[in-house]
C-alpha positions, 0 to 999 in steps of 0.5 A: 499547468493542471493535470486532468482528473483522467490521467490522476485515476489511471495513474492511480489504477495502475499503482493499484493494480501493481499492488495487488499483483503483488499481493498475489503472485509474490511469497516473499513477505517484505514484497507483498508488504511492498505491494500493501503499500502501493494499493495504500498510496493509489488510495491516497492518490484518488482521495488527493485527486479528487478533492483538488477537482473539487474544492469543497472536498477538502476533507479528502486531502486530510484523510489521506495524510490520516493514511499515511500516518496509519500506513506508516505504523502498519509497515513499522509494525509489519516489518518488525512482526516479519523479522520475528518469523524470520528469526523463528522460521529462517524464512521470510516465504509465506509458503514455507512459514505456511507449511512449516510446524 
């Protein structure tokens, strides 16, 4: 059973889209690391995609483990440099750390 191509992209879109409305709305700083995420896997997802449409591109599925590697260590290191802020401000609200001195 193949999927198409189509259905891949708009599953993509919406992961992305998901992602960044994240990244916008929301203040809490392990949500909008959440959100990073998801635009993160909707990359993988096209690359993934896109080279089992088109054998010859198997490159595309060899980058998108390379992000995931590197999207492991940017959360790992992300999570540790929230838990500094909260133990310094007692917050993890962008907007409060933003104001705050």
């Amino acid at each position: 059973m193949n999927i198409p191509l189509e259905h891949i992209l708009l599953l993509s879109a919406v992961l992305f889209s998901i992602g960044v409305l994240a990244v916008i709305t929301k203040r809490h700083a392990v949500v909008v690391l959440m959100g990073i995420e998801l635009i993160f896997n909707a990359a993988n997802l096209n690359l993934v995609a896109f080279s089992r449409h088109d054998p010859q591109l198997l490159q595309g599925q060899l980058f998108s483990l390379f992000v995931i590697v590197v999207a492991a260590a940017e959360a790992a290191v992300a999570l540790a440099i929230v838990l500094r802020v909260y133990q310094h401000f007692k917050t993890a609200n962008l907007n409060e750390i933003a104001t705050d001195q």
